[in-house]
C-alpha positions as CSV (number, residue, x, y, z in Angstrom):
1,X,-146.3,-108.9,101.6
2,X,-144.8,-105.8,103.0
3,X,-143.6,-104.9,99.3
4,X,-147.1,-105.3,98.1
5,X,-148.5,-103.0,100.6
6,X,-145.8,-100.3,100.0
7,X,-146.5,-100.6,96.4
8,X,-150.3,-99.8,97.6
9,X,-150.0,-96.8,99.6
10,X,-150.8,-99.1,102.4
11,X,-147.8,-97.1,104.8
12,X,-147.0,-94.0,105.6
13,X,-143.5,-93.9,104.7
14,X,-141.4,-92.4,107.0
15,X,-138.3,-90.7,105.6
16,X,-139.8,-89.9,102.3
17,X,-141.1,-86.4,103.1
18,X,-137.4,-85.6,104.5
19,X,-134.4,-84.5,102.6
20,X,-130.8,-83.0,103.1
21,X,-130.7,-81.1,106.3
22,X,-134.5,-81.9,107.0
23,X,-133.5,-85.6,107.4
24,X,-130.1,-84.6,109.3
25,X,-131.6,-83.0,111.9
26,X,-134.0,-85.7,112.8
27,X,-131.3,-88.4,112.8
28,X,-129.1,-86.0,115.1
29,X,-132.4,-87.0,117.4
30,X,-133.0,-90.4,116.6
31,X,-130.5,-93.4,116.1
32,X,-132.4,-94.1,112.5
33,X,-135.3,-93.4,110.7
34,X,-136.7,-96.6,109.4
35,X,-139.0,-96.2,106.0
36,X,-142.0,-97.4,107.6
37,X,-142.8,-96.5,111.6
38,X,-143.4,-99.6,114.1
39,X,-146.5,-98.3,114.5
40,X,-148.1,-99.4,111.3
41,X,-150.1,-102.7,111.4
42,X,-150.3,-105.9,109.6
43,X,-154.0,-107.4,108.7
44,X,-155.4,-110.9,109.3
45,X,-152.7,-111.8,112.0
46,X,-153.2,-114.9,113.5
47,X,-152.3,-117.5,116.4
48,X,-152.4,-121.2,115.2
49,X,-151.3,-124.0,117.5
50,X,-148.7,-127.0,116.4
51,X,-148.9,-129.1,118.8
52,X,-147.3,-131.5,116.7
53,X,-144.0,-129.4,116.0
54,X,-140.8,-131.8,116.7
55,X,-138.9,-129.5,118.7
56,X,-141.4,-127.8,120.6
57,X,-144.9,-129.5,121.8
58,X,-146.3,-125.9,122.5
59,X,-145.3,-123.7,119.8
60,X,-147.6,-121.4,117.9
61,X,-147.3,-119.9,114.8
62,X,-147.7,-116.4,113.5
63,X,-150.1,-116.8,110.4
64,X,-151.4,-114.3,108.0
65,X,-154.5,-114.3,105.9
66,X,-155.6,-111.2,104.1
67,X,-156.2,-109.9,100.7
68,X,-152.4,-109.9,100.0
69,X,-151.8,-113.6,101.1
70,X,-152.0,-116.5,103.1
71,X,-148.7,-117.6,104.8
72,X,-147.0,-118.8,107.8
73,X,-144.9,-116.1,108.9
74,X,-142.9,-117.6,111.9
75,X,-143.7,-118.7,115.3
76,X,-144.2,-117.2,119.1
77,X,-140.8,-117.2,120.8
78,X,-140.5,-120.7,123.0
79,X,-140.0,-118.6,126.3
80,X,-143.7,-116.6,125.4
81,X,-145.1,-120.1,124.1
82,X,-145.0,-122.3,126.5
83,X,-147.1,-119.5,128.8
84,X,-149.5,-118.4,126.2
85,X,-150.4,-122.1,124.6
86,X,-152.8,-122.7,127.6
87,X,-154.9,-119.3,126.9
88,X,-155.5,-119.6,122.9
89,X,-159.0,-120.2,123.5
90,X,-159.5,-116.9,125.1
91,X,-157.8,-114.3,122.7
92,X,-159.8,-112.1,122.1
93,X,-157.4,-109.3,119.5
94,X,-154.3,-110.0,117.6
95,X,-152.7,-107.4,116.1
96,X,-149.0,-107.3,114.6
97,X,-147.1,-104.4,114.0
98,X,-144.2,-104.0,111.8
99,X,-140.1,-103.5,112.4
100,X,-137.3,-103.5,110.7
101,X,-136.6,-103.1,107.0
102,X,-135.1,-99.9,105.3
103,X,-133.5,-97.1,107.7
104,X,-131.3,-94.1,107.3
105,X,-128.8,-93.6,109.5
106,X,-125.9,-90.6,110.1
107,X,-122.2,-91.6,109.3
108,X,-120.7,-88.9,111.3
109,X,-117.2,-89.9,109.7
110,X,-118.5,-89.0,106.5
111,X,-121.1,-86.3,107.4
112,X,-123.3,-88.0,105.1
113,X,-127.1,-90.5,105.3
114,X,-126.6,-93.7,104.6
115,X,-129.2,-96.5,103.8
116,X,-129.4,-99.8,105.4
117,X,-131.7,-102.4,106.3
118,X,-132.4,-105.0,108.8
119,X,-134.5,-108.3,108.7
120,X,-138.2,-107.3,108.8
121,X,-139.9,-108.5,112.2
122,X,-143.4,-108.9,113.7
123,X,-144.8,-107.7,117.1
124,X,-147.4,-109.1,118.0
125,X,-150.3,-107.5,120.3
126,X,-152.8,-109.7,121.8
127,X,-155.6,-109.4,124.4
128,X,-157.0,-112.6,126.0
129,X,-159.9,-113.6,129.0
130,X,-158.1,-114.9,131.4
């Protein structure tokens, strides 16, 4: 999914503007510079209950449906679940933003900008009635 929307101008990458020094000095500000900001959002986010999960009676999944896809993505932490189960009914926004993936980083050894990457994650925004 999040290769299909790079591939469609969907993000504002990040570091791709910044080269050489450019790039240097903002990593001498920031720990990394990951390719696409934590601010960008995912569409067609969704809470689904699964009641019927074997290891947990109240955990919800994170879902996606949009142009790109339809998938299960992974679930709510247990800890955020079992609190947030009761109040599905009354959500009222969902929204997911992205983190993880590609960064650049210093090596201050080496004087030099390495890539790396993490596992891509999910977090999730949601309003709700109480």
């Amino acid at each position: 999914l999040i290769n299909k929307m790079k591939n469609n101008d969907d993000f504002f990458l990040l570091y791709s503007d910044l080269k050489g020094n450019e790039l240097k000095e903002e990593l001498l500000y920031e720990d990394k510079v990951y390719e696409i900001s934590d601010y960008e959002v995912i569409p067609g986010v969704f809470l689904q209950k699964e009641p019927d999960n074997p290891y947990d009676e109240n955990a919800i999944k994170v879902m996606i449906s949009n142009e790109y896809s339809e998938f299960h993505v992974g679930y709510v932490p247990r800890e955020y679940a079992s609190r947030l189960v009761n109040h599905m009914d009354n959500i009222v926004s969902c929204n997911a933003y992205i983190n993880g993936g590609k960064y650049k980083t210093l090596d201050y050894l080496e004087e030099k900008i390495v890539t790396k990457e993490s596992d891509y994650g999910l977090r999730v925004h949601l309003e709700y009635k109480v």
